[in-house]
TIVO-2410 file (N, C-alpha, C; in nm, 3 decimals):
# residues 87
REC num residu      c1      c2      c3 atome chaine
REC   1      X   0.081  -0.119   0.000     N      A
REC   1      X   0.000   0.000   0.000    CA      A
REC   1      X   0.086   0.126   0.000     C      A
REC   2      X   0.241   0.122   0.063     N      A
REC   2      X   0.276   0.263   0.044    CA      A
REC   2      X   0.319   0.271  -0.069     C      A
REC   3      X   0.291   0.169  -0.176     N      A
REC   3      X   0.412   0.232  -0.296    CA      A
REC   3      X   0.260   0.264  -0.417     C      A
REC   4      X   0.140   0.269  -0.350     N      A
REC   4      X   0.056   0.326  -0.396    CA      A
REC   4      X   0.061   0.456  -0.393     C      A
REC   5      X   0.082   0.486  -0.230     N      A
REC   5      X   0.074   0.629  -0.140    CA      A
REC   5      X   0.161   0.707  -0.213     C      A
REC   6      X   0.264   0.650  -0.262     N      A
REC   6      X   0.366   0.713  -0.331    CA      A
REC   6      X   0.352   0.751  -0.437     C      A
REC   7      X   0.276   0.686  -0.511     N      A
REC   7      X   0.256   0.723  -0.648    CA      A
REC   7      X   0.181   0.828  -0.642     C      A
REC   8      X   0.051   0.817  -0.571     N      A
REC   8      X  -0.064   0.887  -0.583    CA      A
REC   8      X  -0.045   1.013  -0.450     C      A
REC   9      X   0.078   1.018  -0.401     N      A
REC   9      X   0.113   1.161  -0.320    CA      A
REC   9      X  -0.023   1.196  -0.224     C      A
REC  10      X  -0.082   1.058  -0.187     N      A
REC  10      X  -0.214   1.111  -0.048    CA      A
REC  10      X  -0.108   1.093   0.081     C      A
REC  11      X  -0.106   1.017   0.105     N      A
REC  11      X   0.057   1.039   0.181    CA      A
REC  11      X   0.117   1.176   0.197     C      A
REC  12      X   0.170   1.222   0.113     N      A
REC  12      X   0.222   1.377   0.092    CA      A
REC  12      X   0.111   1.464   0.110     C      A
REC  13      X   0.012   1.437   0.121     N      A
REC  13      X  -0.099   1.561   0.110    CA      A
REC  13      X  -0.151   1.544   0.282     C      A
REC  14      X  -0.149   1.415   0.332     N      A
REC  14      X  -0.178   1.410   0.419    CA      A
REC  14      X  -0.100   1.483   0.555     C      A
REC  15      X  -0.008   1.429   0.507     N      A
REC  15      X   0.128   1.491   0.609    CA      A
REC  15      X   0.107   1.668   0.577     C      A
REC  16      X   0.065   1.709   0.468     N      A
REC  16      X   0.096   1.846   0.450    CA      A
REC  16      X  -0.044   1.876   0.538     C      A
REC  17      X  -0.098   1.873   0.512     N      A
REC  17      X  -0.267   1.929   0.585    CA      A
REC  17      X  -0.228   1.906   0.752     C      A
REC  18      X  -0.148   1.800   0.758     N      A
REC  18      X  -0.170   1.778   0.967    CA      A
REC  18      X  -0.010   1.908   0.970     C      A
REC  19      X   0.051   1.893   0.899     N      A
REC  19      X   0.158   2.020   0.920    CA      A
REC  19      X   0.068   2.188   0.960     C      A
REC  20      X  -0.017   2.210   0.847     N      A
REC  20      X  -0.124   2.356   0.848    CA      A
REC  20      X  -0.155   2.332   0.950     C      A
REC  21      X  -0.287   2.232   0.967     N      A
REC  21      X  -0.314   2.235   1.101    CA      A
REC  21      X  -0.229   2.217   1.207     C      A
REC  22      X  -0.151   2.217   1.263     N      A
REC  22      X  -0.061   2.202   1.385    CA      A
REC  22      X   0.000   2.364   1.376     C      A
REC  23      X   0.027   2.426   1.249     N      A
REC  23      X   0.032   2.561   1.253    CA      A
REC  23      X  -0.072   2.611   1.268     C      A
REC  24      X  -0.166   2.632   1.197     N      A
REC  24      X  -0.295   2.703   1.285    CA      A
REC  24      X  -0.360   2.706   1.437     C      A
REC  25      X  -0.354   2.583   1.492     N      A
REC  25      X  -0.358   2.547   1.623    CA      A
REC  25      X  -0.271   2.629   1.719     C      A
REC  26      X  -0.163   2.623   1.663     N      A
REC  26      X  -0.024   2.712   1.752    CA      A
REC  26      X  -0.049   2.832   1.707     C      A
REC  27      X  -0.094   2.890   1.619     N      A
REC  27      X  -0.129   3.029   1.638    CA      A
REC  27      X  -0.232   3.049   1.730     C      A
REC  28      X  -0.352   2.962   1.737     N      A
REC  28      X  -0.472   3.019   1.813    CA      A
REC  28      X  -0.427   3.026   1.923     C      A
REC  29      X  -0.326   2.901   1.988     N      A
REC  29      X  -0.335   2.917   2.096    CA      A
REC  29      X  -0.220   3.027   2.166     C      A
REC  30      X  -0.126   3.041   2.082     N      A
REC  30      X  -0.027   3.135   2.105    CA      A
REC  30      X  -0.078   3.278   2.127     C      A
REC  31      X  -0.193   3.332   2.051     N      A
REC  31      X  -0.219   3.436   1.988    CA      A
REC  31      X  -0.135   3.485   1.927     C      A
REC  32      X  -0.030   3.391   1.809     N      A
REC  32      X   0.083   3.495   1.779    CA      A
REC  32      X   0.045   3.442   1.629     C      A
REC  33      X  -0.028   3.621   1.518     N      A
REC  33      X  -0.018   3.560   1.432    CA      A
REC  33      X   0.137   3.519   1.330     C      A
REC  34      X   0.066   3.479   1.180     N      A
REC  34      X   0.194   3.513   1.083    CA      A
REC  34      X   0.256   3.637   1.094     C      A
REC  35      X   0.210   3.742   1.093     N      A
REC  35      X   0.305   3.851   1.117    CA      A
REC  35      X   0.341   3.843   1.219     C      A
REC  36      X   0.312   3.872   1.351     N      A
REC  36      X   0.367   3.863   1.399    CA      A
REC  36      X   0.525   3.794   1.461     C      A
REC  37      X   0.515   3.679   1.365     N      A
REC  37      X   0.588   3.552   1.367    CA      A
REC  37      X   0.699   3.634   1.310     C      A
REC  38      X   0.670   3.683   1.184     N      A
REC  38      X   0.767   3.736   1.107    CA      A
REC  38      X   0.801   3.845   1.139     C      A
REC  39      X   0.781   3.935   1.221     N      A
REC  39      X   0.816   4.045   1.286    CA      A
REC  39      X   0.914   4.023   1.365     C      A
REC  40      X   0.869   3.940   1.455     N      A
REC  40      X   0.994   3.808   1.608    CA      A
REC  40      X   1.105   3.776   1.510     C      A
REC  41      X   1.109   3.755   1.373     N      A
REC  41      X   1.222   3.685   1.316    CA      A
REC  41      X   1.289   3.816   1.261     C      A
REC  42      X   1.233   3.947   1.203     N      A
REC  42      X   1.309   3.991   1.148    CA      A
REC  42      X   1.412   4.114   1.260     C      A
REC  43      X   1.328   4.069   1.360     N      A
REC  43      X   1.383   4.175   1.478    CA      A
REC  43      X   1.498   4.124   1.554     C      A
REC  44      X   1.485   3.960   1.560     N      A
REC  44      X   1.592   3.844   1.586    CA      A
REC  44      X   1.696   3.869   1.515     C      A
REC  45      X   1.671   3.889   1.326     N      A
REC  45      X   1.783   3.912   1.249    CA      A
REC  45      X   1.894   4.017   1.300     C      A
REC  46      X   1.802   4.114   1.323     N      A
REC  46      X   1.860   4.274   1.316    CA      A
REC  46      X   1.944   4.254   1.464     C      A
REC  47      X   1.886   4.246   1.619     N      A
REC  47      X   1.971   4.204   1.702    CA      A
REC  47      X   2.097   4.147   1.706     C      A
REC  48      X   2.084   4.005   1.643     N      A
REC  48      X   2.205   3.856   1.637    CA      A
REC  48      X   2.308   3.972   1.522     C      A
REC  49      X   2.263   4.043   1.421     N      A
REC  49      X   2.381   4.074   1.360    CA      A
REC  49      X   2.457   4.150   1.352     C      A
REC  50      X   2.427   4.196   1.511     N      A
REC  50      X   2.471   4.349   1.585    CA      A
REC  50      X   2.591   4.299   1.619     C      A
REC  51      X   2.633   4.115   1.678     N      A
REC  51      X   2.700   4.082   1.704    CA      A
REC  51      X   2.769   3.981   1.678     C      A
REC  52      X   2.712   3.903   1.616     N      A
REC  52      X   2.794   3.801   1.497    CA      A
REC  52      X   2.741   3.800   1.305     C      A
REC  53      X   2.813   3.728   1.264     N      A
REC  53      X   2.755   3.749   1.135    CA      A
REC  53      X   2.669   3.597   1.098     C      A
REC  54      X   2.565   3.638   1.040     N      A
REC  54      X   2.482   3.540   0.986    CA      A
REC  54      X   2.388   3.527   0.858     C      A
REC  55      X   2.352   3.431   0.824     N      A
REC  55      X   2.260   3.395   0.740    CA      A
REC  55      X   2.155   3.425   0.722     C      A
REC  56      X   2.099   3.575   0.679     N      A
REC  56      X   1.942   3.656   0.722    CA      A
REC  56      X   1.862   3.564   0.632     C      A
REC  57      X   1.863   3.471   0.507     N      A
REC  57      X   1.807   3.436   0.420    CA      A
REC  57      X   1.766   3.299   0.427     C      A
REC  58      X   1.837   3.225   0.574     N      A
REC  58      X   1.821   3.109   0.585    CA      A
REC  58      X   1.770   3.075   0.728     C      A
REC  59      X   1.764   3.204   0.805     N      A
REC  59      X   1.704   3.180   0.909    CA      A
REC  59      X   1.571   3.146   0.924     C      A
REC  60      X   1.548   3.030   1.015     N      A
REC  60      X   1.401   2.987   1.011    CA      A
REC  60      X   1.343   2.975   1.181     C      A
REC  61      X   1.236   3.070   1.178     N      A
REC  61      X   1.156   3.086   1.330    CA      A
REC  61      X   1.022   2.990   1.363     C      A
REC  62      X   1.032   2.909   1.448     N      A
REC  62      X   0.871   2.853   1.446    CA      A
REC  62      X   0.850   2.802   1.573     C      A
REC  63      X   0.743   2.788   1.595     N      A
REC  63      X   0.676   2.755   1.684    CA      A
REC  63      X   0.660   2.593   1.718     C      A
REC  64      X   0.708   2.520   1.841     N      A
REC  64      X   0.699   2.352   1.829    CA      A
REC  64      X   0.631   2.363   1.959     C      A
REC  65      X   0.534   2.268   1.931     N      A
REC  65      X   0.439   2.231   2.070    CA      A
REC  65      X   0.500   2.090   2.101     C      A
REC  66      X   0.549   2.060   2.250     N      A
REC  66      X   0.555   1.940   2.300    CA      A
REC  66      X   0.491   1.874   2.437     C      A
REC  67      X   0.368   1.832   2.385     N      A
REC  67      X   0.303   1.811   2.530    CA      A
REC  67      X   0.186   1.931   2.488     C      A
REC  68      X   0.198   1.960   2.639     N      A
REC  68      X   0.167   2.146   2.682    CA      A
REC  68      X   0.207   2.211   2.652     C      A
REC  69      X   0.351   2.203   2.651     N      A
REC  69      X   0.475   2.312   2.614    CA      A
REC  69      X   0.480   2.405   2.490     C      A
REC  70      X   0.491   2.491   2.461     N      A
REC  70      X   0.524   2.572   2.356    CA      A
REC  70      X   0.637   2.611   2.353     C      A
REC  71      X   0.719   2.592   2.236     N      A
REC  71      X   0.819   2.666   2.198    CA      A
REC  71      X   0.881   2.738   2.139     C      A
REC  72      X   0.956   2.828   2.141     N      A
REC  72      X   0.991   2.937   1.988    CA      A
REC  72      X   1.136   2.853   1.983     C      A
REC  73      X   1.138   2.799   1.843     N      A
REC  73      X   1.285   2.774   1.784    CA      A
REC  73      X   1.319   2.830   1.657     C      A
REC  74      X   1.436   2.861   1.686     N      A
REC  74      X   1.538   2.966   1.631    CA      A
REC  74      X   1.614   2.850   1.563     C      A
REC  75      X   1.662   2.875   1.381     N      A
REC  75      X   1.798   2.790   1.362    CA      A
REC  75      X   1.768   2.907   1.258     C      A
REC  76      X   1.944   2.946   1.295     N      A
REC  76      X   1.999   3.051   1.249    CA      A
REC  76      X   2.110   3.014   1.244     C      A
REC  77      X   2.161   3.003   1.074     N      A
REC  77      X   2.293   2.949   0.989    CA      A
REC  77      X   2.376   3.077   1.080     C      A
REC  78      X   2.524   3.067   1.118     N      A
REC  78      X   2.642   3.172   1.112    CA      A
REC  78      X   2.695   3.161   0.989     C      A
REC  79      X   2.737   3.249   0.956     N      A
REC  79      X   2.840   3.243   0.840    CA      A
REC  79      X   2.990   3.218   0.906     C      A
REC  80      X   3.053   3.134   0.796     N      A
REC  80      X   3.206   3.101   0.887    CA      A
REC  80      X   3.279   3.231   0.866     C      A
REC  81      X   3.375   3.203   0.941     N      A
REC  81      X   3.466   3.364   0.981    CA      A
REC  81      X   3.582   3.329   0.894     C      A
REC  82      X   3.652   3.379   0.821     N      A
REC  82      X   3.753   3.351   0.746    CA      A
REC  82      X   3.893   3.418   0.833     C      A
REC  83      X   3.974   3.295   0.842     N      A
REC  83      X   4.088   3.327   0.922    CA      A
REC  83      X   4.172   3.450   0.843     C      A
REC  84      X   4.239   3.544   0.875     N      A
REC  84      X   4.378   3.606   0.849    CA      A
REC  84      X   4.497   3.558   0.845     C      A
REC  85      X   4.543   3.531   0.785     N      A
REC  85      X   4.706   3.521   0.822    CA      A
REC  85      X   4.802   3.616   0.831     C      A
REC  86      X   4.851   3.582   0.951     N      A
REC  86      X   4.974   3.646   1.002    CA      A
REC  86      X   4.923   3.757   1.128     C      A
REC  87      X   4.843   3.706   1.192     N      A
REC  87      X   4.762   3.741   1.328    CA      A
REC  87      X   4.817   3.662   1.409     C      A
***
């Protein structure tokens, strides 16, 4: 049966719809909408690169529920630092 699922991508559609919903859910209950979301990330950007250098284009902000728990996770690429020589 999964190499049906596979063909016919209900599988993939399924997983995508319980993804929305688990985001919509975490907004209601957060009260934090999409903008807002994206506001928290671009204000994160502007902070973090006051003091190291990073990846503004690859940073990704979201919300993970575990349990009860809510969480805000942050993965935010650094860019590598290129050594000098003769320091």
């Amino acid at each position: 049966m999964s190499f049906f699922n596979r063909i016919t991508g209900k599988k993939k559609s399924a997983q995508s719809a319980k993804e929305r919903l688990q985001l919509v859910l975490t907004h209601d209950r957060t009260d934090m909408t999409p903008a807002v979301l994206e506001a928290l990330k671009d204000e994160l950007i502007e902070v973090i690169s006051r003091h190291i250098e990073i990846d503004p284009s690859a940073v990704n902000i979201d919300v993970a529920r575990e349990g009860r728990e809510q969480r805000l996770v942050a993965d935010i690429p650094l860019k590598a630092k290129t050594r000098q020589r003769g320091r």
